[in-house]
C-alpha positions in Angstrom: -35.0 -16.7 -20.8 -32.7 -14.4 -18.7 -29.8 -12.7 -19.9 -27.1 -15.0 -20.2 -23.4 -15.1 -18.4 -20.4 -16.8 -18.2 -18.2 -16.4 -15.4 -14.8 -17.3 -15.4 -11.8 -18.3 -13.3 -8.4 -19.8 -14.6 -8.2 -23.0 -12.1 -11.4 -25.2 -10.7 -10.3 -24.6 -7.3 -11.3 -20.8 -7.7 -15.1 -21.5 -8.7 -15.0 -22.0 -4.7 -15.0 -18.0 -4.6 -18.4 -18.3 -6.2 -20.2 -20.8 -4.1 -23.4 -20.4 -3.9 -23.6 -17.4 -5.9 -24.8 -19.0 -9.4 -27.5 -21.1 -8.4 -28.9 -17.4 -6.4 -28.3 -15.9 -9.8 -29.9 -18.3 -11.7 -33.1 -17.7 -9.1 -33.1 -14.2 -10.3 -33.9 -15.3 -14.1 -30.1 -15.1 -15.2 -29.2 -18.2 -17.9 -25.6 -19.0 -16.2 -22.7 -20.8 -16.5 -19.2 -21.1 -15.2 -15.3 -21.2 -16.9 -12.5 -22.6 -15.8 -9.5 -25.2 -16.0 -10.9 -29.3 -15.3 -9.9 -30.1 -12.4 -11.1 -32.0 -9.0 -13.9 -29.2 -8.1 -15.6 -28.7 -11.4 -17.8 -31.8 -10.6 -18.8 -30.8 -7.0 -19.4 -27.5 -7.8 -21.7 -28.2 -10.9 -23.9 -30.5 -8.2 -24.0 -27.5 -6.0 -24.7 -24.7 -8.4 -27.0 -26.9 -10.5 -25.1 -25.0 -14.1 -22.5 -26.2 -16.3 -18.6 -25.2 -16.1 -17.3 -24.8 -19.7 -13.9 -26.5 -19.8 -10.3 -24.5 -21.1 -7.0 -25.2 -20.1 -5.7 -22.0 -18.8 -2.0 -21.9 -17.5 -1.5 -19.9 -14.3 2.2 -18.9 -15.3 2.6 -17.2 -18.3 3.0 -19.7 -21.6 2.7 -17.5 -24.8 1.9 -20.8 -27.0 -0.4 -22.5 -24.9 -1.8 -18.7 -23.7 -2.3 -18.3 -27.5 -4.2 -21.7 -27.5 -6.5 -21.1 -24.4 -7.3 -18.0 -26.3 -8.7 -19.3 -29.4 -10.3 -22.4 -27.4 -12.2 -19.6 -25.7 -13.0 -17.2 -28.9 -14.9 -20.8 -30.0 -16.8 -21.3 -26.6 -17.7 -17.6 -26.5 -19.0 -17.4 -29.8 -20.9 -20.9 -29.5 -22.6 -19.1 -25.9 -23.5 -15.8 -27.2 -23.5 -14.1 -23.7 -24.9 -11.2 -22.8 -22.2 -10.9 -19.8 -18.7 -12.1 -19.4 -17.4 -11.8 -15.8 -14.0 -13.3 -15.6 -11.7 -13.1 -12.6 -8.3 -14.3 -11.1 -5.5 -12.7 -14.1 -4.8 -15.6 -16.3 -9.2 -16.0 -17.1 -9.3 -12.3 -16.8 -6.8 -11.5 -19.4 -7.7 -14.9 -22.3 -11.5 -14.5 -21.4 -11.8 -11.2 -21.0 -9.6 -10.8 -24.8 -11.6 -13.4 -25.9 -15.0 -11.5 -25.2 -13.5 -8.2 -26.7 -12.8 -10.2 -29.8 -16.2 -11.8 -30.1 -18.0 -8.2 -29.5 -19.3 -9.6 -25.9 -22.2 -6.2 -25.0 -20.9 -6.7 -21.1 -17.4 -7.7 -20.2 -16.1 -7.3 -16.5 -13.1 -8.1 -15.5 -13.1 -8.8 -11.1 -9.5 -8.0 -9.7 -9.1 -9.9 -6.4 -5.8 -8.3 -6.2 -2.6 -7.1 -7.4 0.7 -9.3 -7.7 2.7 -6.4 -8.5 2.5 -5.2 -5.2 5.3 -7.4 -4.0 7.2 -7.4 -7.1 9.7 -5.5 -8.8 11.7 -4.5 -11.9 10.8 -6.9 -15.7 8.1 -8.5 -13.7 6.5 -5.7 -12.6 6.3 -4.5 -15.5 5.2 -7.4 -17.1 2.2 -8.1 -14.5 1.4 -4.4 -15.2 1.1 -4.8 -19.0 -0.9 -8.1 -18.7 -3.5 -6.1 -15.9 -3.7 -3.2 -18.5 -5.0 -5.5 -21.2 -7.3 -7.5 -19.2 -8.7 -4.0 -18.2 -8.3 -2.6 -21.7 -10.1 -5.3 -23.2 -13.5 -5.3 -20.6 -16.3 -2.5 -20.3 -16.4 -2.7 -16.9 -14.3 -3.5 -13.7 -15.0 -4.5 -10.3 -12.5 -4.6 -7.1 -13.2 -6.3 -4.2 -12.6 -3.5 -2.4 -11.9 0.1 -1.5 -8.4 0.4 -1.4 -8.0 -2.4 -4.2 -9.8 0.3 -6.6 -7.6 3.2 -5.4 -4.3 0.6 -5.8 -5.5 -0.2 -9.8 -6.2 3.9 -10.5 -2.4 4.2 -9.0 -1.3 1.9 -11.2 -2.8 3.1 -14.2 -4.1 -0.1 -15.0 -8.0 1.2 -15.5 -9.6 5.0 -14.7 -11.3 5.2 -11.5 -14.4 6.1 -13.0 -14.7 2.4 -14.6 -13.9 0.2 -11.5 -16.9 -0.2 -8.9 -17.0 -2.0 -5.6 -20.1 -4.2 -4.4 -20.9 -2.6 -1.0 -18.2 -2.4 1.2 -15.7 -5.6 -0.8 -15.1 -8.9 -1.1 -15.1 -11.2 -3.6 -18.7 -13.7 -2.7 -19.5 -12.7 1.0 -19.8 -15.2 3.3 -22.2 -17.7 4.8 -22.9 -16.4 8.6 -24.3 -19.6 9.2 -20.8 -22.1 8.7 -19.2 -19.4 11.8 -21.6 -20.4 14.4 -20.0 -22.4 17.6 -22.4 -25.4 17.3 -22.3 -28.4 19.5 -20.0 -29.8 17.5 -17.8 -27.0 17.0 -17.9 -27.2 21.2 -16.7 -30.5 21.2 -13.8 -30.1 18.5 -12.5 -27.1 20.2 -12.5 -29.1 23.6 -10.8 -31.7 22.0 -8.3 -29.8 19.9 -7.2 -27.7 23.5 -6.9 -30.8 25.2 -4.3 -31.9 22.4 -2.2 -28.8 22.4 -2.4 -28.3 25.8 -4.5 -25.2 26.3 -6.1 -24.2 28.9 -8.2 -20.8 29.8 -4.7 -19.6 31.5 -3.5 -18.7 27.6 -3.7 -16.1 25.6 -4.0 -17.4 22.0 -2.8 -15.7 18.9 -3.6 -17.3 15.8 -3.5 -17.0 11.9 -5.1 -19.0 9.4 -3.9 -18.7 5.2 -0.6 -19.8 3.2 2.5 -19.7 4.9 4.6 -17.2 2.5 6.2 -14.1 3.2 3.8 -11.9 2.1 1.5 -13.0 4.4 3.8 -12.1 7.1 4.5 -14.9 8.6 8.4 -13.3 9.4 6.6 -10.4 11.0 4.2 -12.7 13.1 6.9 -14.8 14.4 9.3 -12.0 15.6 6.4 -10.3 17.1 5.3 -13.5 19.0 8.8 -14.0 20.2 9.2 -10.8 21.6 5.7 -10.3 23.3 6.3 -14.2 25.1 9.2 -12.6 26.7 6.9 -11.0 29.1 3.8 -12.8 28.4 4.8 -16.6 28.8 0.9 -17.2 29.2 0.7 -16.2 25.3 0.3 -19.2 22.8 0.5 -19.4 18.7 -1.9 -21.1 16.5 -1.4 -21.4 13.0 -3.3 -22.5 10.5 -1.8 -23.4 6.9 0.6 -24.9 4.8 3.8 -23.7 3.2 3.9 -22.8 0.2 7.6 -23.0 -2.0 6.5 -20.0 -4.4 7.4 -17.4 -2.2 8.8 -19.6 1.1 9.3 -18.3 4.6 12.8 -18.2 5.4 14.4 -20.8 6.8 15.4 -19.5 10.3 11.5 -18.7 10.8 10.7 -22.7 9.6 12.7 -23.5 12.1 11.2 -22.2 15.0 7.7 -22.7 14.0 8.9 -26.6 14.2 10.6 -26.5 17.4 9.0 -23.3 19.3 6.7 -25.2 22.0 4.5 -22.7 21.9 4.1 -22.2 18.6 0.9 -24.9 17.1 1.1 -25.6 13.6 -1.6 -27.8 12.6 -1.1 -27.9 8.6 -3.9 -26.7 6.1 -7.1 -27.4 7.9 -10.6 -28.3 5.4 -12.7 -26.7 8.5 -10.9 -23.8 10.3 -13.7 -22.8 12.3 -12.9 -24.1 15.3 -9.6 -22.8 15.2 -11.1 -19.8 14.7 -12.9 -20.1 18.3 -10.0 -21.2 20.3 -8.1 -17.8 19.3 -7.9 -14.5 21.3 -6.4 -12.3 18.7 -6.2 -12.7 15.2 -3.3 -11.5 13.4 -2.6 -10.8 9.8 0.4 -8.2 8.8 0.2 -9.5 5.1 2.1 -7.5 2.5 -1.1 -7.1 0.6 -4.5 -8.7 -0.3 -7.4 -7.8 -2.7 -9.5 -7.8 0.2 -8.8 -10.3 2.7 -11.4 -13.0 3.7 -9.9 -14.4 6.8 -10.0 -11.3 8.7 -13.8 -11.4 7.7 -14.1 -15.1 8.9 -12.2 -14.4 12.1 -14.8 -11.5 13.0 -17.4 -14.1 11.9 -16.3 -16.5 15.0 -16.2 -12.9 17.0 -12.4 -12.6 17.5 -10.7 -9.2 17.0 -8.2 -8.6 14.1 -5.0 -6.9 14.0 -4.4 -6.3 10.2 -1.8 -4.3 8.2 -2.5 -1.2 7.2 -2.1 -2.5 3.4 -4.1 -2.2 0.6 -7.5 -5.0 1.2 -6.2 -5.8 4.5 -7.3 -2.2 5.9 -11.2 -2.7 4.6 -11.5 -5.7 6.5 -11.8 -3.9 10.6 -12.6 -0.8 11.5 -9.9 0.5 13.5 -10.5 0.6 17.0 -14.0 -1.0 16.8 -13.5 -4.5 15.5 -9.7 -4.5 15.6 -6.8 -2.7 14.9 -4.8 -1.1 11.7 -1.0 -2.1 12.4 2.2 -0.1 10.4 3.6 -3.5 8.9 6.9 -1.6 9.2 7.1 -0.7 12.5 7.3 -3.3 15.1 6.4 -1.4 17.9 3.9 -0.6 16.4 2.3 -4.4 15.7 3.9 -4.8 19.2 2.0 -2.4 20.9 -1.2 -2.8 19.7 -0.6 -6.4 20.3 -0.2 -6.4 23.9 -3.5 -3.8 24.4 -5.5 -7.5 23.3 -3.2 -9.5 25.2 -3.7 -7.5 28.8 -7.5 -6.4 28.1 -9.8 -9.6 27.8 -12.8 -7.3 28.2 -11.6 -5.0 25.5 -11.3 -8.2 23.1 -14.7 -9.8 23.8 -16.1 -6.1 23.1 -14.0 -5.9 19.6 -15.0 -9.4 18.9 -18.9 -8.6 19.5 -18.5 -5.6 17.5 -17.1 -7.4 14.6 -18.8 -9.7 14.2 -22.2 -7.4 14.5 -20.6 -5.4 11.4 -19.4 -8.3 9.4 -22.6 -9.9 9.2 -24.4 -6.3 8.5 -21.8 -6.3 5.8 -20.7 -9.1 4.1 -23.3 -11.8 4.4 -23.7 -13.9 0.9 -27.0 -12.8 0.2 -26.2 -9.3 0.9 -22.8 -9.4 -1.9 -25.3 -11.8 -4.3 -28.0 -8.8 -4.2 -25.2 -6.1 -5.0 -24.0 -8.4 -7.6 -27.5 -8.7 -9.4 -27.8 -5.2 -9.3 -24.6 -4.2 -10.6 -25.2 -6.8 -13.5 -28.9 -4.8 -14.1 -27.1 -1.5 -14.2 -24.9 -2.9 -16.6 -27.4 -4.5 -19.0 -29.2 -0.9 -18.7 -26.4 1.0 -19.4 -25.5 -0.7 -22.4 -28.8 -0.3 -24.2 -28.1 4.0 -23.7 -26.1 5.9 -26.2 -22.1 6.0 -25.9 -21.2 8.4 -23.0 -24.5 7.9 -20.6 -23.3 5.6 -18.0 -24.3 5.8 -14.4 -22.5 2.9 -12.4 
């Protein structure tokens, strides 16, 4: 038998950022299991990964007494299990699991940041967000960032050294399947029929946007850039992809002319964005800030240039210049600018969009972050059989 590990997330709808990824681990010899919340994916996603998901209610919120309870639930299951490895992710399962491995003397604990709340925050809940990181980080041997500038951002913060976070090749949080982002037959025939629907034809110039409608995605920024570039572009179209979300709503004034724009398309959350992905020219994504920022990944997948923010994840999703652009989420002009460059070059965008999607698949395939994982988990195992002080990750 393999070495055994447990890897965690607080809600059953975030085992999805480890879908496929157990049942290749389990190939390599590992004995593993998932953590999380019940809910409506635990089911699925033991089919699929062929492995067991241990069961603890984990608030996402902070709750001291039912935190306290989730905690000692966890000390049992973790003590029961006898792990070799404890990966837990997402902060509610990083700090409880992550604690509760500390306190059962777990050899490997790693806790995976996908991000940083704080980023957008200020004042007591900074600070409070801070302190919670801190002991989550405190309380592992190891951490792992999803990317780059995600690394840098947690050093800043002082929530681990820089010396103890690493980064599986060049980010994110389980790769991708290449295969899901081909335009199939099918694909074809929903994109034909989704531009009949909204009325596009090959006279537009689509920008789109898939993810939560919030303001730190920067859904303000996209809509006041859109309006000013149809000014002079009338041919230009918006596509977006998502629902709203009430913990940190758009403002009103944008709601309302996402609803009554008629060129702005909103189509809701959609199960399969794919072929929205196809029928855009550009995609755009001024978030606020992101651990690493799949979408941007997925939209370079479906070979369709990017124009991210020049934030912290967002900026380790293109190469500037190549696949893309790096926008100042400050400066309008700016976004404006390198906006309209896409909008008036249709050669320059299928060249980007080639180019991206060449270095995304290079890069960020699921077999390619599933090998890196494997060996980051041997380099731990190795390390922690050498005396205190010889590490080499």
């Amino acid at each position: 038998m393999g070495s055994k590990v447990i890897q965690a997330v607080t809600v059953s709808e975030s085992l999805y950022f480890m879908k496929g990824q157990l049942k290749y681990l389990a190939a390599c010899g590992y004995d593993i299991k998932a953590m999380s919340s019940n809910g409506s994916y635990v089911e699925k996603f033991e089919k699929q990964e062929e492995t067991q998901v241990l069961l603890i209610e984990m608030e996402r919120e902070i709750s001291l007494l039912k935190d306290f309870k989730s905690l000692v639930k966890c000390i049992r299951i973790i003590r029961k299990e006898k792990p070799d490895i404890v990966n837990a992710s997402t902060p509610k399962a990083g700090l409880i699991v992550t604690l509760a491995a500390y306190i059962c003397r777990v050899p490997i604990r790693i806790y995976t940041l996908r991000g940083l709340r704080m980023e957008t925050t200020s004042g007591l809940k900074r600070q409070i967000l801070v302190a919670a990181e801190k002991v989550a980080a405190g309380a592992s041997t190891h951490c792992l960032a999803v990317s780059d500038s995600l690394k840098s951002r947690i050093a800043e913060f002082g929530i681990a050294p820089i010396e103890k976070i690493s980064v599986l090749g060049k980010g994110s949080g389980d790769g991708f399947n290449i295969a899901e982002f081909q335009k199939t037959a099918e694909v074809e025939e929903t994109i034909k029929a989704n531009r009949k629907e909204y009325g596009l034809t090959e006279e537009h110039v689509v920008l789109g946007f898939v993810g939560r409608m919030t303001k730190d995605k920067g859904i303000t920024e996209l809509i006041d850039s859109f309006l000013a570039l149809h000014k002079t572009h009338p041919n230009l179209r918006l596509l977006l992809i998502g629902d709203y979300e009430m913990a940190d709503p758009v403002e009103e004034r944008i709601q309302k002319e996402i609803k009554e724009n008629p060129y702005i398309i909103h189509t809701g959350y959609q199960g399969n964005p794919v072929p929205f992905y196809h029928m855009m020219d550009v995609f755009v994504f001024l978030t606020k800030r992101e651990g690493f920022g799949n979408v941007a990944i997925e939209a370079a997948l479906s070979k369709v240039p990017v124009i991210a923010a020049n934030v912290t994840g967002a900026k380790n999703t293109i190469v500037d210049g190549k696949t893309g652009f790096l926008a100042d989420p400050e400066n309008p002009l700016d976004i404006l600018e390198k906006l309209e460059l896409l909008i008036l070059a249709p050669e320059i965008r299928r060249q980007m969009g080639e180019q991206g999607y060449k270095w995304a698949v290079e890069n960020f395939s699921n077999h390619v972050m599933w090998k890196e994982l494997d060996r980051y988990y041997q380099t731990c195992l190795a390390d922690s059989l050498k005396p205190a002080g010889q590490t080499h990750i």
